[in-house]
LOFI-492014 format. One line per field, with one value per residue (C-alpha): residue number from 1; y, z, x; chain. Coordinates in nm, 3 decimals. Layout:
BEGIN
num = c(NUM | ...)
c2 = c(Y | ...)
c3 = c(Z | ...)
c1 = c(X | ...)
chaine = c(A | ...)
//
This chain:
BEGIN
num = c(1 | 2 | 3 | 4 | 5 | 6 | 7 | 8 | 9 | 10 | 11 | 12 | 13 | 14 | 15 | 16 | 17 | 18 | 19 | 20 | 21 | 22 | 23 | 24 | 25 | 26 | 27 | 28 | 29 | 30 | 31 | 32 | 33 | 34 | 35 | 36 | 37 | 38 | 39 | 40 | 41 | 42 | 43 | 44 | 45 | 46 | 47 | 48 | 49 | 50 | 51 | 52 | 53 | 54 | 55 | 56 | 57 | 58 | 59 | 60 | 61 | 62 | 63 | 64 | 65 | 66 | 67 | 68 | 69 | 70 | 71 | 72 | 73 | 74 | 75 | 76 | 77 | 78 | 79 | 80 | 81 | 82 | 83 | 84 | 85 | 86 | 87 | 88 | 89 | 90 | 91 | 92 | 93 | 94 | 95 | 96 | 97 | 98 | 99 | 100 | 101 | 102 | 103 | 104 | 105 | 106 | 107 | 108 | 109 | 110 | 111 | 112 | 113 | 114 | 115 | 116 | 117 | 118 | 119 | 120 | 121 | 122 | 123 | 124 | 125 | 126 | 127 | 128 | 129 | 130 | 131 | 132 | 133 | 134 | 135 | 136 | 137 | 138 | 139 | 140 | 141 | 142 | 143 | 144 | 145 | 146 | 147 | 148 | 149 | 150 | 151 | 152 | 153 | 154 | 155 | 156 | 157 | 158 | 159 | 160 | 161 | 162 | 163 | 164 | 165 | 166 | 167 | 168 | 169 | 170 | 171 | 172 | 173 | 174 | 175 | 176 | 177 | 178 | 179 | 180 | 181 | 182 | 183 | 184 | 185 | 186 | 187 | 188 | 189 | 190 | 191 | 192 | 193 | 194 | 195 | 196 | 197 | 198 | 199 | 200 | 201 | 202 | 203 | 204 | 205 | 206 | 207 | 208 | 209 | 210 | 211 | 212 | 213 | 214 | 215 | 216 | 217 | 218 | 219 | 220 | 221 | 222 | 223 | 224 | 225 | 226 | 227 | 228 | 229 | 230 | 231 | 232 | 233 | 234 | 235 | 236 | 237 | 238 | 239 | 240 | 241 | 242 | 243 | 244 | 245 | 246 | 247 | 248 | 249 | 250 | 251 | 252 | 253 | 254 | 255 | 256 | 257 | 258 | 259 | 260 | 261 | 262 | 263 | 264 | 265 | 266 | 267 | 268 | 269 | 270 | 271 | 272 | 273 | 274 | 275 | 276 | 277 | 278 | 279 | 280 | 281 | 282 | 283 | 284 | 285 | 286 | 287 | 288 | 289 | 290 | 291 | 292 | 293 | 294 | 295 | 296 | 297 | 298 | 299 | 300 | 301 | 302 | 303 | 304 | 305 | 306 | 307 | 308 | 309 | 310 | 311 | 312 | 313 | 314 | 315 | 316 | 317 | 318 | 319 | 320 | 321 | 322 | 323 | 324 | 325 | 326 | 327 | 328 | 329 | 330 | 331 | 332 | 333 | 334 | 335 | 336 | 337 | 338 | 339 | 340 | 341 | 342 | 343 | 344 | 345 | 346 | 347 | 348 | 349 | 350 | 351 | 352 | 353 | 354 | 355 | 356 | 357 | 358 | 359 | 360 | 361 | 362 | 363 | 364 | 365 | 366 | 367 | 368 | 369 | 370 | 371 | 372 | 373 | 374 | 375 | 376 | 377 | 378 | 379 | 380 | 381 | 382 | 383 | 384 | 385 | 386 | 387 | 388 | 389 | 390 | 391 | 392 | 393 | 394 | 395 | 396 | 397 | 398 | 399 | 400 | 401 | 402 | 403 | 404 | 405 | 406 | 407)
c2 = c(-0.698 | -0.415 | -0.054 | 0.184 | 0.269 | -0.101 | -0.092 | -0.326 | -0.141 | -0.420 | -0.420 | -0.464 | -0.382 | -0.646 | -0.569 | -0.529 | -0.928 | -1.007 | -0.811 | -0.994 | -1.395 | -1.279 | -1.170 | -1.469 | -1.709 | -1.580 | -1.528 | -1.861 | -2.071 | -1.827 | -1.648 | -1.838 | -2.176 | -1.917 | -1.689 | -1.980 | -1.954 | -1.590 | -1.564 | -1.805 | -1.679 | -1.310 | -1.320 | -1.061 | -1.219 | -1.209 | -1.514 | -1.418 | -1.000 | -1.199 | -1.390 | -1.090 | -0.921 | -1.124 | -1.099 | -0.727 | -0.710 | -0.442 | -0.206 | -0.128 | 0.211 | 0.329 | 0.550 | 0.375 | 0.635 | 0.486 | 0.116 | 0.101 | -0.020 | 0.340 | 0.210 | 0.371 | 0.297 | 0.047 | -0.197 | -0.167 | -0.298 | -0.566 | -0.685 | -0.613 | -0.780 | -1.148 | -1.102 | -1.049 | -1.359 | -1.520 | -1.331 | -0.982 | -0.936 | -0.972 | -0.773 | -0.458 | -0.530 | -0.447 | -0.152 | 0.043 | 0.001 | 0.111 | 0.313 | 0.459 | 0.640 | 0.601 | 0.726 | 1.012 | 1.056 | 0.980 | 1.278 | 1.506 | 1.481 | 1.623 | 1.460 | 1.315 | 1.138 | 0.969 | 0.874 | 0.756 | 0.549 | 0.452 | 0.209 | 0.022 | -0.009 | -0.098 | -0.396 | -0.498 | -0.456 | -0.156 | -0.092 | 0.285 | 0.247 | 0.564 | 0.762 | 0.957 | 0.820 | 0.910 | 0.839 | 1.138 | 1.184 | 0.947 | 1.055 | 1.387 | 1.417 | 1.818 | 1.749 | 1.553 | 1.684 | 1.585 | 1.913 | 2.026 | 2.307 | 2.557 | 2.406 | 2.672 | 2.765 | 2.470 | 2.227 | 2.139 | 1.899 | 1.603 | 1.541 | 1.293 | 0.976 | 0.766 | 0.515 | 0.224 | 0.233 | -0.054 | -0.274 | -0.021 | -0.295 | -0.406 | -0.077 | 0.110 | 0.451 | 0.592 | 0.885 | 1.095 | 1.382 | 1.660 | 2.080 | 2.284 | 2.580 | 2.813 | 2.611 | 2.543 | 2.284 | 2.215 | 2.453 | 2.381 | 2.022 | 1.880 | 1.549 | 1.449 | 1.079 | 0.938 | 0.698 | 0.450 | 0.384 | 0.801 | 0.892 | 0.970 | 0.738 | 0.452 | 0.169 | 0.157 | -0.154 | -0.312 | -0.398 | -0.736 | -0.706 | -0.981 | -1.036 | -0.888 | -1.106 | -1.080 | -0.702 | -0.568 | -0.182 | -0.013 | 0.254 | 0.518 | 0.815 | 1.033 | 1.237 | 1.519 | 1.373 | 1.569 | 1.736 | 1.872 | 2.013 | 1.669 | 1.508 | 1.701 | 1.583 | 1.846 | 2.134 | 2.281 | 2.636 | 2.791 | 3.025 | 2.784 | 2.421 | 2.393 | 2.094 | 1.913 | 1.907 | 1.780 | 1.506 | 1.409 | 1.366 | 1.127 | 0.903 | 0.826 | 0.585 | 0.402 | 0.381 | 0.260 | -0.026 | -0.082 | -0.125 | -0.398 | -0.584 | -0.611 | -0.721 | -0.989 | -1.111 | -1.117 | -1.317 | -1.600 | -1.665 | -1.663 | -1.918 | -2.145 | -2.068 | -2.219 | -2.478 | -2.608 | -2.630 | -2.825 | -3.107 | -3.119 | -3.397 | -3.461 | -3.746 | -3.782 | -3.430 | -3.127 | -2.904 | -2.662 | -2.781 | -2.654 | -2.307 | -2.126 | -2.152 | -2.076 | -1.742 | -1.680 | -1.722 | -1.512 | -1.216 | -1.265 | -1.276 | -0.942 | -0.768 | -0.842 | -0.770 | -0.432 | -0.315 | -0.405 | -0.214 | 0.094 | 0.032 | -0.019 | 0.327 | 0.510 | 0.387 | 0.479 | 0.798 | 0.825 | 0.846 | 0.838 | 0.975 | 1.146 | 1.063 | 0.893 | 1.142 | 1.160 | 1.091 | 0.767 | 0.740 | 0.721 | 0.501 | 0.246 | 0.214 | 0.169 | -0.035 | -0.322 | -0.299 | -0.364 | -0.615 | -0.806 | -0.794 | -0.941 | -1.184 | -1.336 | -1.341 | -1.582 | -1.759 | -1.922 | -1.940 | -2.145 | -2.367 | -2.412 | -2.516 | -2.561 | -2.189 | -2.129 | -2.325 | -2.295 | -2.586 | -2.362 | -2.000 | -1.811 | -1.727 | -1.550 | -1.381 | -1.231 | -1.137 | -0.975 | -0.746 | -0.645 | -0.422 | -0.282 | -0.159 | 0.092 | 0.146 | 0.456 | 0.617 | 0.418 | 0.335 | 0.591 | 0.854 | 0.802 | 0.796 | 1.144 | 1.279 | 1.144 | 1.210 | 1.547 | 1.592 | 1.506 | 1.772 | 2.053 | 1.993 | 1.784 | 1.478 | 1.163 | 1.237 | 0.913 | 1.082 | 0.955 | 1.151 | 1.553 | 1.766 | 1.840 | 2.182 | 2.293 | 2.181)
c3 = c(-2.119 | -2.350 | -2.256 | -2.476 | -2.664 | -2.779 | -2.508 | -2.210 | -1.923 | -1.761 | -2.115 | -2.055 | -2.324 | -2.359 | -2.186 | -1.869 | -1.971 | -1.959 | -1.614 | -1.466 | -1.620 | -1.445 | -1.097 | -1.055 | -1.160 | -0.877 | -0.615 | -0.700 | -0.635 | -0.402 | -0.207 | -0.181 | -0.003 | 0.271 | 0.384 | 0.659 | 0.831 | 0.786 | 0.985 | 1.238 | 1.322 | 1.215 | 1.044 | 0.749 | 0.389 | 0.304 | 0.089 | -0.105 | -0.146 | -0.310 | -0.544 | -0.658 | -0.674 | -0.885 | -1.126 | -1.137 | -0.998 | -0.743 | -1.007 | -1.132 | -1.070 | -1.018 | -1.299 | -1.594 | -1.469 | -1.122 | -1.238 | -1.266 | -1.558 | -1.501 | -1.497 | -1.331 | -1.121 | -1.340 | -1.340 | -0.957 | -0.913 | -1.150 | -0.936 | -0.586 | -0.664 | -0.795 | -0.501 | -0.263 | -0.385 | -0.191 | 0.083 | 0.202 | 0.442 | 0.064 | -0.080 | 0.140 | 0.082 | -0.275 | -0.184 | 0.060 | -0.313 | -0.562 | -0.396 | -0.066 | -0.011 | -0.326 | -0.503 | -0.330 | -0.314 | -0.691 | -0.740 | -0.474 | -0.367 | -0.464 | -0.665 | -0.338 | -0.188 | -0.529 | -0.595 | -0.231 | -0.212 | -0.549 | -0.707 | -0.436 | -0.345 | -0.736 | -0.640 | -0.340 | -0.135 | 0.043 | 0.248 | 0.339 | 0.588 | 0.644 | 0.958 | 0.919 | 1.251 | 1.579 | 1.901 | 1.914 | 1.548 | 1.324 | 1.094 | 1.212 | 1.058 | 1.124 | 1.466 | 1.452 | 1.728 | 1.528 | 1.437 | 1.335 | 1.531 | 1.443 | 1.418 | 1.224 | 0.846 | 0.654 | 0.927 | 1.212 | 1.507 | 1.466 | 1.743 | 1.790 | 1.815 | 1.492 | 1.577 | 1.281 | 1.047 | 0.832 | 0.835 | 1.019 | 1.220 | 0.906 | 0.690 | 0.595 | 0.583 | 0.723 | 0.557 | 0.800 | 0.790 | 1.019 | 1.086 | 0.994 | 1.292 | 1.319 | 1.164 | 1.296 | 1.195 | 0.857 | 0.796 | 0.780 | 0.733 | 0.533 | 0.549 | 0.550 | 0.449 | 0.702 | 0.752 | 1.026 | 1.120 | 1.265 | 1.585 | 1.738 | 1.552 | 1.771 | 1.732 | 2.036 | 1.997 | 1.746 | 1.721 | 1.715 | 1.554 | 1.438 | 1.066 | 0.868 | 1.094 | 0.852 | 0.793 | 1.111 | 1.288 | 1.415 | 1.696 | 1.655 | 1.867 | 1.752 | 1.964 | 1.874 | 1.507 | 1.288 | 0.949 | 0.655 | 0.333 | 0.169 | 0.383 | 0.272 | 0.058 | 0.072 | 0.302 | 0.511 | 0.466 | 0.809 | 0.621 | 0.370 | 0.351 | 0.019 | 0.110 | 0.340 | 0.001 | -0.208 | 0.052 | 0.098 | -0.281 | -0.286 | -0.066 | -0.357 | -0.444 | -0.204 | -0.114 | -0.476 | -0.387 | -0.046 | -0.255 | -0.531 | -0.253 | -0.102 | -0.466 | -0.463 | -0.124 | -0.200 | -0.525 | -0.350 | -0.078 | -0.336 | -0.513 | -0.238 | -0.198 | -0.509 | -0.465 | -0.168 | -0.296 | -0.556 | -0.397 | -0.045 | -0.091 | 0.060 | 0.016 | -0.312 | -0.442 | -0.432 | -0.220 | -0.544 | -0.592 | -0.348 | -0.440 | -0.113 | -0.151 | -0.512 | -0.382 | -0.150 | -0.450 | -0.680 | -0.430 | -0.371 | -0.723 | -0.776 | -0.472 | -0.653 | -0.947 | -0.875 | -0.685 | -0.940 | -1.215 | -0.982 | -0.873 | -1.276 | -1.370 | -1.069 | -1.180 | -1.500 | -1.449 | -1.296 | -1.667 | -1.722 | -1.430 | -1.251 | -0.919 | -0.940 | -0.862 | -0.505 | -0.527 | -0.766 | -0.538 | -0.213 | -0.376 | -0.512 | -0.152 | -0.011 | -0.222 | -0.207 | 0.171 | 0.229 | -0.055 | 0.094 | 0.442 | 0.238 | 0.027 | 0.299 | 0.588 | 0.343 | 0.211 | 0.599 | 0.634 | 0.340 | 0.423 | 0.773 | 1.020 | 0.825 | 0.762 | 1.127 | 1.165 | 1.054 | 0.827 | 0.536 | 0.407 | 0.445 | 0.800 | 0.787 | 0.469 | 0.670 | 0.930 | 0.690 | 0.515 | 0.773 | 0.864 | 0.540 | 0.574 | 0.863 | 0.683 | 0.411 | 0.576 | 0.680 | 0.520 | 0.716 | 0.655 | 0.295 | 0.319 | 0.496 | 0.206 | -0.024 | 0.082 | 0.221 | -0.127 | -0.310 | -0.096 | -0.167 | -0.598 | -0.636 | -0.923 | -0.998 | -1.356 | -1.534 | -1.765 | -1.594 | -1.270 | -1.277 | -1.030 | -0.889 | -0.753 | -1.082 | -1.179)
c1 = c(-1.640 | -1.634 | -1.704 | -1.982 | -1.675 | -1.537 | -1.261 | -1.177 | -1.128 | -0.925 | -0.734 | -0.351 | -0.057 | 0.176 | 0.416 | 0.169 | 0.036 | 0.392 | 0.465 | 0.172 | 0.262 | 0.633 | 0.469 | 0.251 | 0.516 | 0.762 | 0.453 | 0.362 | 0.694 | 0.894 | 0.618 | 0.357 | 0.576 | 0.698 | 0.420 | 0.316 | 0.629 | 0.676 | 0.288 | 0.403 | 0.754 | 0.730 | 1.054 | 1.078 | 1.043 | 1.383 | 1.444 | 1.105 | 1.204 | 1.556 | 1.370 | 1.158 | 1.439 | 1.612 | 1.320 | 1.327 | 1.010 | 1.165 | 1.253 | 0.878 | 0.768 | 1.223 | 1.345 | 1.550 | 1.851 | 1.856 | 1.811 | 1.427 | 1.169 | 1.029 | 0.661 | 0.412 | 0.045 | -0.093 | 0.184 | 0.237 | -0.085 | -0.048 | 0.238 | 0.093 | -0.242 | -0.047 | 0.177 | -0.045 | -0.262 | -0.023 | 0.120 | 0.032 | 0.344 | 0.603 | 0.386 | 0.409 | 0.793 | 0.669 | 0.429 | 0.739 | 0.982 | 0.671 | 0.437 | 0.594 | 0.919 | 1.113 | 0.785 | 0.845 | 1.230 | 1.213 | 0.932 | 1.052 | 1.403 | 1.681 | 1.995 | 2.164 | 1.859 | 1.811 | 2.172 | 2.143 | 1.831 | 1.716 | 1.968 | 1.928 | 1.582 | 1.586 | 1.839 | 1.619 | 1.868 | 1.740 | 1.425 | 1.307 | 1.018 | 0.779 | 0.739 | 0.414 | 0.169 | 0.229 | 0.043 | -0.153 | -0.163 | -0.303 | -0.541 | -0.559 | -0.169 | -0.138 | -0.166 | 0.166 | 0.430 | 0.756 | 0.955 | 1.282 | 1.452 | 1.760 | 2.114 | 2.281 | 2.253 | 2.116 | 2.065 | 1.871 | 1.774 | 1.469 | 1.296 | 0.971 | 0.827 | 0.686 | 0.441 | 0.336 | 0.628 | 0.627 | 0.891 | 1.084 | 1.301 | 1.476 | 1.481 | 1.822 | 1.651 | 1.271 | 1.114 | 0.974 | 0.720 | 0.785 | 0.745 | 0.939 | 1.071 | 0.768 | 0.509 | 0.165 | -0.174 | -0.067 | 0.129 | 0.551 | 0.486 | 0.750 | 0.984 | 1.327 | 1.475 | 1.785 | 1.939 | 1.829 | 2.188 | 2.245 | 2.294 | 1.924 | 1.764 | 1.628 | 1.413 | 1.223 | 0.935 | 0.763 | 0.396 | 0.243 | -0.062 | -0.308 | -0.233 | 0.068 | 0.336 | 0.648 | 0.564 | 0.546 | 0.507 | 0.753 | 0.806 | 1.125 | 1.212 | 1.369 | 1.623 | 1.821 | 1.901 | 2.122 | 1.910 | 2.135 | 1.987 | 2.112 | 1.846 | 1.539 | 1.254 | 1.018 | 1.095 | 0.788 | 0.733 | 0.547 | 0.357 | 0.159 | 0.003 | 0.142 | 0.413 | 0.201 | -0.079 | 0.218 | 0.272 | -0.099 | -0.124 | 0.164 | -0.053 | -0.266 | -0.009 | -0.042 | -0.361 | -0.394 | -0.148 | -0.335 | -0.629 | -0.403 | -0.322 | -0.629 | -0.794 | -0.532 | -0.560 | -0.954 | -0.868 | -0.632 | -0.908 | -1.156 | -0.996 | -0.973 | -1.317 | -1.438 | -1.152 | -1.291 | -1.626 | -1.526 | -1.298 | -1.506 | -1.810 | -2.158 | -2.358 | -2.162 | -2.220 | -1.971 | -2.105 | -2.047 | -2.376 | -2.565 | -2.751 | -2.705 | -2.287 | -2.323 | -2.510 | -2.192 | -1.955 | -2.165 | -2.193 | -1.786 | -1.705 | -1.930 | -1.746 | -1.415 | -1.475 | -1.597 | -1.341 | -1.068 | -1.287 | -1.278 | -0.894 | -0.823 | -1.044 | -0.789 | -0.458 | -0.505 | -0.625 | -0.280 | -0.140 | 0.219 | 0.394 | 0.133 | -0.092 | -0.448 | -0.700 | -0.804 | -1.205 | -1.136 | -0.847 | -1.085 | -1.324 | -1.130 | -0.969 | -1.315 | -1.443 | -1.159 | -1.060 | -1.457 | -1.469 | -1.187 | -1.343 | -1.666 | -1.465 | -1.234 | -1.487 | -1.718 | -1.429 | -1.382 | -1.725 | -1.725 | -1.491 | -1.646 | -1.438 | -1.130 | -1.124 | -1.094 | -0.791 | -0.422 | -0.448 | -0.587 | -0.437 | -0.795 | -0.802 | -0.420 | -0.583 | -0.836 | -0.605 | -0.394 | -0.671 | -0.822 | -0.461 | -0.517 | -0.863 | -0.704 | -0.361 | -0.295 | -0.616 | -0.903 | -1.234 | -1.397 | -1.148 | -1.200 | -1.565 | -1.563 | -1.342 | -1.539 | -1.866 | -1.777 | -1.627 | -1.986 | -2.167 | -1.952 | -2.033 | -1.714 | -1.781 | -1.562 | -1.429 | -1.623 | -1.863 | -2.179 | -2.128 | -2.249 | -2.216 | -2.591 | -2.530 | -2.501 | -2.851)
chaine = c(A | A | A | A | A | A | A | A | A | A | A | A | A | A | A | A | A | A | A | A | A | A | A | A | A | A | A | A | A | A | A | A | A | A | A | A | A | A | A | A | A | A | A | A | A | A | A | A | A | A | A | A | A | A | A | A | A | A | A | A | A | A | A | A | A | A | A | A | A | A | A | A | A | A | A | A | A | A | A | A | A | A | A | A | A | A | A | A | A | A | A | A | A | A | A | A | A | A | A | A | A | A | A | A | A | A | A | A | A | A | A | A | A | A | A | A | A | A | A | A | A | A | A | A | A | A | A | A | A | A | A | A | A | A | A | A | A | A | A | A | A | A | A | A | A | A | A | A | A | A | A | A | A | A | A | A | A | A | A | A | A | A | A | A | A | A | A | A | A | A | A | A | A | A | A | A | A | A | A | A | A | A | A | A | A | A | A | A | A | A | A | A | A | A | A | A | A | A | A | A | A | A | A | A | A | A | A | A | A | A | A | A | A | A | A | A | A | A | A | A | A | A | A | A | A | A | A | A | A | A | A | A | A | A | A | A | A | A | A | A | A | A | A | A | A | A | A | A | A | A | A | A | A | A | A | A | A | A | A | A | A | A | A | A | A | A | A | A | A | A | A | A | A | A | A | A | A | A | A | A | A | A | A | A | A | A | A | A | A | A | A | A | A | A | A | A | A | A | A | A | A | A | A | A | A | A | A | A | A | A | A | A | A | A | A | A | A | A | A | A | A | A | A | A | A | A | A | A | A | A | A | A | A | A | A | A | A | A | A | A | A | A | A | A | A | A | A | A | A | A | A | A | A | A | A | A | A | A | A | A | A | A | A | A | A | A | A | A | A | A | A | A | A | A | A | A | A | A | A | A | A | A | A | A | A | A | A | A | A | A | A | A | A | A | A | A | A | A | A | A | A | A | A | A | A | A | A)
//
């Protein structure tokens, strides 16, 4: 539907139209087929991150100089949302390559890191998980305990323990945010990107959670590891927060791709949904045809659509190259991992018992999202932003909103 001003919101160039057809095609026949197995065994999608590969569709948001398409927020959700209408665990292959460390080493790192990473996280053939959580520090990230130390001029020693990095058992490299000698709270944060392979790096466990099974968590300690200036993506300065806001912002990304993939997951299960209601008969009728189920798919359909208007408005606010404000940011986060909880949980209920059993796709959908309603910061932490964000005069940029402290 058109906006006041003639213009689709939802409107895609296209290019974008052609991005999409390309993503649903591959999702449809190579991801889709495997993301039973992948749940049941909890073996990586490695057949399905080839076949994406193979169709570029690893090279979206990567520079043209390092083997990319060079596209930016908008077309990484296109291609998170169709992939994860079939499988959430590919898609957060997707997410790690568009929206998670090589965002960042792209943005933020220097020469080597790029010439190191990028060309082949373009190819596929490289995955950079993220070290940011730690036991004792989840949301509350400045309280984190993992900290370089003096090793002579330009290097140092890495010591700590990262709790929840994705796909960290098969990744090449791990991005990891740390302090900087003499920092404090917020203050020296920075990160560093190494290799998985160097001496000190150790995968310790992996966590087995209850959706997500081909995507898992990972736990590494870190002990002793070897920093050079090569390594650095942002360097932590103890007397200023600066860094640490430069790596917050970057999160927008991917809480903008959190929020894709929940739309999409929302979107498969819906479609089964109505699917379901279609082909399953009572007393010779559909049971499409009774009111109170057409209420349930009305109220999904409204959830859904909602939160990929507000995900759309966020992404392109992003413009070309830069980072989706953080209140549409915040809300468009909210609104999908709760619509997907909505959209997923009716979706079984829907299909009765069926929906509680392995024989249909909607209860490892439901599984899946509900990981990503705590992931990239959780609905609560984004409802304390935003809300504590609103109170202090702060609007949302749509031209509706006005800030009411200034009367």
């Amino acid at each position: 539907m058109a906006g006041a001003n003639g213009i689709d919101p939802m409107a895609e160039t296209d290019d974008q139209s052609a991005l999409r057809l390309l993503a649903r095609d591959v999702a449809a026949r190579e991801v889709g087929p495997r993301a039973a197995h992948g749940d049941e065994t909890g073996e990586p999608p490695t057949e399905a991150i080839k076949a994406l590969a193979a169709a570029d569709l690893f090279r979206v948001t990567i520079g043209t100089q390092w083997g990319g398409l060079g596209y930016g927020d908008v077309e990484a959700s296109i291609v998170l949302e169709e992939i994860a209408r079939y499988d959430v665990s590919t898609a957060i292959a997707c997410q790690l390559a568009f929206n998670g460390p090589a965002r960042g080493i792209e943005h933020l790192g220097g020469p080597s890191l790029q010439e190191r990473w990028l060309p082949r996280i373009a190819d596929g053939e490289a995955i950079v998980s993220i070290g940011i959580t730690e036991p004792d520090a989840g949301s509350a990230v400045q309280a984190m305990r993992t900290a370089l130390t003096d090793d002579g001029p330009g290097t140092w020693r890495l010591n700590g323990y990262k709790n929840y990095s994705t796909l960290g058992h098969v990744a090449e490299g791990i991005l990891v945010w740390c302090r900087w000698p003499g920092g404090e709270g917020a203050k020296g944060v920075g990160a560093v990107v190494i290799p998985m392979d160097r001496e000190g790096v150790e995968l310790t466990g992996r966590h087995r959670g209850m959706g997500i099974h081909a995507a898992t968590e990972a736990e590494i300690a870190l002990d002793g590891v070897k920093i050079t200036q090569d390594d650095v993506l942002l360097a932590g300065d103890p007397s200023s927060t600066s860094a640490f806001k430069v790596l917050l912002s970057h999160l927008n990304h991917e809480r903008c791709g959190n929020a894709a993939m929940c739309v999409g997951a929302a979107q498969g299960a819906f479609e089964h949904a109505v699917r379901y209601m279609n082909d399953r008969v009572i007393a010779g009728k559909p049971i499409a045809e009774l009111q109170g189920l057409q209420w349930k798919i009305a109220d999904m359909a409204i959830s859904l659509e909602s939160a990929r208007l507000l995900l759309a408005r966020a992404v392109r606010l992003a413009g070309e190259g830069g980072t989706p404000p953080a209140m549409e940011t915040a809300m468009a986060k909210t609104a999908a991992n709760l619509a997907a909880k909505f959209v997923c949980d009716e979706a079984i209920q829907i299909h009765g018992g069926y929906g509680y059993s392995r024989e249909y796709p909607v209860e490892r959908v439901y599984r899946d999202i509900r990981g990503l309603c705590i992931g990239a910061g959780t609905v609560e932490a984004q409802r304390n932003y935003i809300g504590s964000s609103a109170t202090k005069g702060a609007t949302s940029v749509s031209p509706g909103w006005k800030n009411p402290l200034e009367g």
